[in-house]
Backbone as CSV, one residue per row, in Angstrom:
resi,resn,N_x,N_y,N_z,CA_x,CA_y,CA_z,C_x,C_y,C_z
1,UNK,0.841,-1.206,0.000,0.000,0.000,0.000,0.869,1.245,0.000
2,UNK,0.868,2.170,-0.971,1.451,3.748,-0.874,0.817,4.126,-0.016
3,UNK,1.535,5.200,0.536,1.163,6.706,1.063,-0.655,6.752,1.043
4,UNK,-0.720,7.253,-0.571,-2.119,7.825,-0.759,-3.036,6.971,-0.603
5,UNK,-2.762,5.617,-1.127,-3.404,4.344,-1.269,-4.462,4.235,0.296
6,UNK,-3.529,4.266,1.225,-3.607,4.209,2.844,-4.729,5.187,3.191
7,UNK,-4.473,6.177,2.514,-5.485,8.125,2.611,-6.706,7.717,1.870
8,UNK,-6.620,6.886,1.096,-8.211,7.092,0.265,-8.936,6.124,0.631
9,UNK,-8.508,4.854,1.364,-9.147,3.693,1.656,-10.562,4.073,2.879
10,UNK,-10.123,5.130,3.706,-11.237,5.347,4.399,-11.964,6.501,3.804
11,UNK,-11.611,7.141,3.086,-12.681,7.811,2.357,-13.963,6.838,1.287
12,UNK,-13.248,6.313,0.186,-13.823,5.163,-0.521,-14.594,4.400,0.688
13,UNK,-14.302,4.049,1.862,-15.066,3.138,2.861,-16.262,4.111,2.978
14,UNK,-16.388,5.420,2.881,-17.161,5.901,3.613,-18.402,6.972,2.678
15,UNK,-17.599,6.784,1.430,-18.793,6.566,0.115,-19.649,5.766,0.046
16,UNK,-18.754,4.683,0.147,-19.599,3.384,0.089,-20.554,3.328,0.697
17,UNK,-20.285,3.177,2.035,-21.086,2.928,3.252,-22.300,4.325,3.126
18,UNK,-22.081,5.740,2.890,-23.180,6.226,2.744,-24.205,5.803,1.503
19,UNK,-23.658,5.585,0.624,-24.512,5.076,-0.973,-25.073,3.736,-0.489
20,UNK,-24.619,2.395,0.395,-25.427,1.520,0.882,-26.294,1.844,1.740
21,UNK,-26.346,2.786,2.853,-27.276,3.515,3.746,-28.524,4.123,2.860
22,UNK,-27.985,5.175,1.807,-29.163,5.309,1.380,-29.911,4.016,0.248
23,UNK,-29.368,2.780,-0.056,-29.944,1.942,-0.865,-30.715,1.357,-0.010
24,UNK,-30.203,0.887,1.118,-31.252,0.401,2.075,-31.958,1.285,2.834
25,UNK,-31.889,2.407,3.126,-33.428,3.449,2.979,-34.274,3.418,2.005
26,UNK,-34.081,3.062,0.969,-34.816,3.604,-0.393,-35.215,1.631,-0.177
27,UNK,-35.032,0.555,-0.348,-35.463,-0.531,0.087,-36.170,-0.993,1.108
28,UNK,-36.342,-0.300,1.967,-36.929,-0.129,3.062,-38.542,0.513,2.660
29,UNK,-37.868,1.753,2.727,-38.846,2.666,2.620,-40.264,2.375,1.097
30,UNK,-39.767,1.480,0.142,-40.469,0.441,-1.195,-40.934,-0.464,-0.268
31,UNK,-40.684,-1.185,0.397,-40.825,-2.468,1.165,-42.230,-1.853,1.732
32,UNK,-42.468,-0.510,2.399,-43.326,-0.146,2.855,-44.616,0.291,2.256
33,UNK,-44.466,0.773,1.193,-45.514,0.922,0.224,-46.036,0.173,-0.550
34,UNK,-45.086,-0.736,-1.088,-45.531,-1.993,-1.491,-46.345,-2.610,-0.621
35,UNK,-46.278,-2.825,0.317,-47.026,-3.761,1.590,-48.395,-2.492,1.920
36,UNK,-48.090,-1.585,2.174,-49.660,-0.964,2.093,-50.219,-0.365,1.292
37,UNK,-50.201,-0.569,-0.112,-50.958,-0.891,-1.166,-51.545,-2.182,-1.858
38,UNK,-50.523,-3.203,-1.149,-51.332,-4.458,-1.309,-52.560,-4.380,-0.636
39,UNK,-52.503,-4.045,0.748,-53.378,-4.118,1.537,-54.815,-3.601,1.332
């Protein structure tokens, strides 16, 4: 691992992790409407 390599790994971690937060909000939040419109 370089220098920078080391510097960007927790940034990239923490893209990630917000872009999966909001996928599973947005999955969630479908999960919910789906189910009370079946209803």
């Amino acid at each position: 691992m370089t220098a920078w390599g080391s510097k960007a790994v927790p940034v990239i971690a923490a893209v990630v992790d917000k872009k999966l937060r909001l996928f599973i909000g947005m999955v969630k939040s479908l999960r919910v409407v789906w189910k009370s419109a079946r209803s």
